[in-house]
N, C-alpha and C positions, 0 to 999 in steps of 0.2 A: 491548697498550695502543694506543689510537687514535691514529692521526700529527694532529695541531695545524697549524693554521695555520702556526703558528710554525718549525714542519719544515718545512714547504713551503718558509719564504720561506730561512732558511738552506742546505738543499739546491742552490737554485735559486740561492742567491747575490741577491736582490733584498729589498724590504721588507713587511714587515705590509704596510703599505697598497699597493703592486703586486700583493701578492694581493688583497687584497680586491677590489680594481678587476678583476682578471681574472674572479673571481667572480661580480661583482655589475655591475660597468661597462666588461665586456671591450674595445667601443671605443675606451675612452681609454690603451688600452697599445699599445705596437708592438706588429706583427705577432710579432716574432723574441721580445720578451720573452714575448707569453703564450701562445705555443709552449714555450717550455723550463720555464715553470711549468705549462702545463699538460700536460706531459709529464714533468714531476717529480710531479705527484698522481698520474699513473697508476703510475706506478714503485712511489710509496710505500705504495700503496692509500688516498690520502685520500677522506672521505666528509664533505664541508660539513656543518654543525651549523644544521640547517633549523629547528631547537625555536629556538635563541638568533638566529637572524636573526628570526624572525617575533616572537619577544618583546621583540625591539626595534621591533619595525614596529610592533608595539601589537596587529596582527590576522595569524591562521594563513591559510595558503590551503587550509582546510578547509570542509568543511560534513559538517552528519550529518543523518541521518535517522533519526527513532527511529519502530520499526514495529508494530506490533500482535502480529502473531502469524509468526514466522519460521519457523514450519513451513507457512503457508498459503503455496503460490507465486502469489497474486494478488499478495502484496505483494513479495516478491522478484520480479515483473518491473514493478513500478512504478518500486522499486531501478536497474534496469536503463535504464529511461527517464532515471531522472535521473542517473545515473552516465553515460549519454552527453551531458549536460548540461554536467555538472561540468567533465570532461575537454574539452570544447570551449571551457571558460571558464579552460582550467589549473589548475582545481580536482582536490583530491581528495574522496571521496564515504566519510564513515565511517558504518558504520551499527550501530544499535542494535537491541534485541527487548525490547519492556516487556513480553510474554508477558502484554498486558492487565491487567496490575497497574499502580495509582496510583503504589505506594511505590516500585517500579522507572524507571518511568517519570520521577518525579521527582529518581531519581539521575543517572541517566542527566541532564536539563537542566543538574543543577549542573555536571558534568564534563563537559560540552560548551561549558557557558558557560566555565570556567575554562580551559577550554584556547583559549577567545579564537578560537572558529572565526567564521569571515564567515555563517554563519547555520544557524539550525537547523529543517530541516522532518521535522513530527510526523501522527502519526496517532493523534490523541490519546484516552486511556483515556476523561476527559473533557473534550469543547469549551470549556466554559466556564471550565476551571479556572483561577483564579487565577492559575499559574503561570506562563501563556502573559501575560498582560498583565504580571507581574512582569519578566519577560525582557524584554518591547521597551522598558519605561519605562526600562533601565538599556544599552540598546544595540544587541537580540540583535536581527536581522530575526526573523521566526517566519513562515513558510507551512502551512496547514495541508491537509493530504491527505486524501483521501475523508472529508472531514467540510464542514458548509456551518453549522449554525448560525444562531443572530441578529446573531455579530460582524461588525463591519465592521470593523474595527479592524485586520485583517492580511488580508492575499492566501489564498485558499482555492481548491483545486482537486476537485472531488467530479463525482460520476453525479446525474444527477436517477432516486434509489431511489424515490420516488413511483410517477413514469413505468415504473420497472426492475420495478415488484409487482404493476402493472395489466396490462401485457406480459405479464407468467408467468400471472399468475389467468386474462387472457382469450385466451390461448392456451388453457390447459385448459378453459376453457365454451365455447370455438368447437368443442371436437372432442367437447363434449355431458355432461364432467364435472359435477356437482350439487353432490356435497359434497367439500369442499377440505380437506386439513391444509394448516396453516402450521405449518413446521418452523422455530422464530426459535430462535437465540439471546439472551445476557442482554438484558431490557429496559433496562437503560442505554444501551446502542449505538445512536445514533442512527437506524443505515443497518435494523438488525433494526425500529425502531419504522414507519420510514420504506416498509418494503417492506411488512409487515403493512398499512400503511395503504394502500398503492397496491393490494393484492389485494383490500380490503374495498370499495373505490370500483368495483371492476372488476364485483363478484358484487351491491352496490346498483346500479351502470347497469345489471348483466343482470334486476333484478328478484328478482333473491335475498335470502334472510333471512340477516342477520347470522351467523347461527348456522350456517350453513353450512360458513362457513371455522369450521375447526376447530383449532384452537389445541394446540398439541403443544412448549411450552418445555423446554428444553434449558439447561442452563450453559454451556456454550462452543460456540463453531463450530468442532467438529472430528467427525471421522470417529464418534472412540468413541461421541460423544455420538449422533449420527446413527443408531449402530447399535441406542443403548436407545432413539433414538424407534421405529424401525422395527418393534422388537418392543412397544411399546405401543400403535402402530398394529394390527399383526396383532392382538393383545388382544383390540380391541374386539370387539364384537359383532356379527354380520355384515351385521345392519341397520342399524347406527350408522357403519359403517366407511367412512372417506372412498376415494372411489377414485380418488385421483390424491393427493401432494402437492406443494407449492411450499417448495423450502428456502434459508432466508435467503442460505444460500450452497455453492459445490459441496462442499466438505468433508463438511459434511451429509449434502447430496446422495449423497455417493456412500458415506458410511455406508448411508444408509435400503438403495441397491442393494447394497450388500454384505449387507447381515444381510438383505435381503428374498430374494434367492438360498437363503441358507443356509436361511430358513425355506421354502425352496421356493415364496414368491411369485412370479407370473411377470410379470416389468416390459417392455415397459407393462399386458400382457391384466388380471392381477389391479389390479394397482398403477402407477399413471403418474407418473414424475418429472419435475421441473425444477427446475432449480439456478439457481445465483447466481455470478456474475464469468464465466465460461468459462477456468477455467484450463487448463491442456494436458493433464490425465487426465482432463479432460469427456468429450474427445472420442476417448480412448483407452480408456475405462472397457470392460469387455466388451458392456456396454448401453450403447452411445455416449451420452452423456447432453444430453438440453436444456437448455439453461441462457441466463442474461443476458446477455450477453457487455458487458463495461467498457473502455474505449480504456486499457489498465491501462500500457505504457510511454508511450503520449503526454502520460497522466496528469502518471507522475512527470518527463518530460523540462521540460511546461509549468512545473511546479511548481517546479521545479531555476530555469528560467530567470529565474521569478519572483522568488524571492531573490537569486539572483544579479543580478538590475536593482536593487533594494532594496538590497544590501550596496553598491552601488558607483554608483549613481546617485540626485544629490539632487533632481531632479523626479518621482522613484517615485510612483506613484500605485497604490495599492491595489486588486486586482483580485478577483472573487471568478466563477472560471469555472466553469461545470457543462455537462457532455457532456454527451448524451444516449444513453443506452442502446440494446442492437438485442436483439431475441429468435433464437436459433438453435435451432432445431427438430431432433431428432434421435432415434433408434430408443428412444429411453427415453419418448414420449410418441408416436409418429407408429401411426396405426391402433390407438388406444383411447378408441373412439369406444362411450358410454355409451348414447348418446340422443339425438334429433335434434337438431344443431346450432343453434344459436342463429343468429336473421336480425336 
């Protein structure tokens, strides 16, 4: 059974409120008394009831973050950004996995709202959902992560993906690539529509036809999916077959190189990659891989601090920050070289 307050202060010989004061306002006790009460909790194994103080304070000293996809480590070291956030603000950092489902995703809000956390930053299924503006009108801060949007209405920390899809497409027509897959994910995701659009901008400045980038959709950004685009790339027909392509993101990415080994492609000489975020098997993959590289903890540390200003200061003013991206060139694209490079 859990020792009580109430054990404390009997053991200790003093009262309720001497504990509590040593707990909560240990300056206002002697020295000597909140020594021998606090050497009677150690004794007894007391463990303060942190749920029933913060429900009396009205707010937890939590936050969560609900994440997209918790088997991608882009967004586990965004996590990481803003859990050094947290813990510099005395916060604790809960997190969530909507595994890109709506219906999840909105449990998850309800049960973060009711547990009265100091605020909640998402990466949301979708930007615009209702739900996000339901939450601040009733208290909640809301920050949103790798999403940008038309709101202004809350703080948003994202990449400019535009810039992240014209970096990857004219990296590959600098080294003389013509025809392009775009390996996207679901078109809902903004960052999937957003980088398709920055590779199409890339290949009309080089003077290219539309139809060049080759369109190669996928249901999710993960590996599996990667690996049935990879065999319906090999598929085509070897005149139609793009030779290089660009994936929404590394998961992808390192599907296409896994099944393109297995079908005995040889990356880059047959087939050129580059990927999306630089997470840490980019650069470990057996074909080191190119990819976009995203400030993915400074991301989430910014984003942390931004609620965190928001939950507890009332001149908050609304921010909405975008990095800019960098391209990292690596054995998965370096010396496959098509045609002569573009001037």
């Amino acid at each position: 059974m859990a020792v009580s307050v109430k054990d404390v202060a009997q053991t200790a010989g003093v009262s309720l409120g001497t504990v509590s004061n040593v707990l909560n306002r240990p300056d206002k006790v002697r020295p000597n008394t909140r020594e021998r009460v606090e050497r009677v909790m150690r004794e007894l194994g007391f463990v303060r009831n942190e749920s029933a103080r913060q429900l009396k304070a009205g707010r937890s000293s939590t936050i969560g973050y609900i994440m997209l996809d918790a088997t991608n480590p882009f967004f586990t070291d965004v996590a990481a950004g803003m859990e050094t956030a947290a813990e510099g603000a005395g916060l604790s950092l809960f997190l969530c996995n909507s595994d890109q489902r709506l219906e999840r995703e909105r449990s998850y809000l309800g049960r973060l709202e009711q547990q009265r956390v100091q605020g909640i930053l998402i990466t949301p299924v979708d930007p615009e959902s209702r739900l996000i503006d339901d939450l601040q009108q009733r208290g909640t801060p809301v920050v949103l992560v790798d999403r940008t949007g038309e709101r202004q209405r809350c703080c948003s920390v994202a990449v400019d993906d535009v810039l992240g899809g014209r970096l990857a497409a004219d990296h590959l027509l600098d080294l003389g690539h013509e025809r392009i897959a775009f390996v996207g994910g679901p078109e809902t995701l903004g960052q999937v529509r957003e980088r398709r659009a920055g590779a199409l901008q890339a290949l009309t400045a080089a003077g290219r036809a539309p139809g060049d980038l080759v369109d190669v959709p996928t249901d999710a950004l993960s590996i599996a999916e990667g690996m049935g685009a990879a065999e319906r790339i090999a598929g085509m027909a070897r005149s139609e077959r793009p030779t290089a392509v660009f994936c929404a993101n590394d998961m992808l990415a390192l599907g296409v190189l896994q099944r393109c080994v297995a079908l005995g492609l040889r990356v880059p000489d047959d087939l050129a990659i580059v990927g999306y975020d630089d997470i840490v098997f980019a650069a470990a993959a057996a074909v080191p891989l190119s990819s976009v590289r995203q400030p993915r903890r400074e991301m989430g540390r910014q984003a942390a601090e931004l609620l965190v200003d928001e939950a507890t200061n009332p001149g908050h003013v609304h921010q909405q920050i975008l990095f800019e991206p960098e391209l990292v060139a690596r054995a998965s694209t370096r010396g496959a070289v098509r045609a002569p490079a573009r001037h």
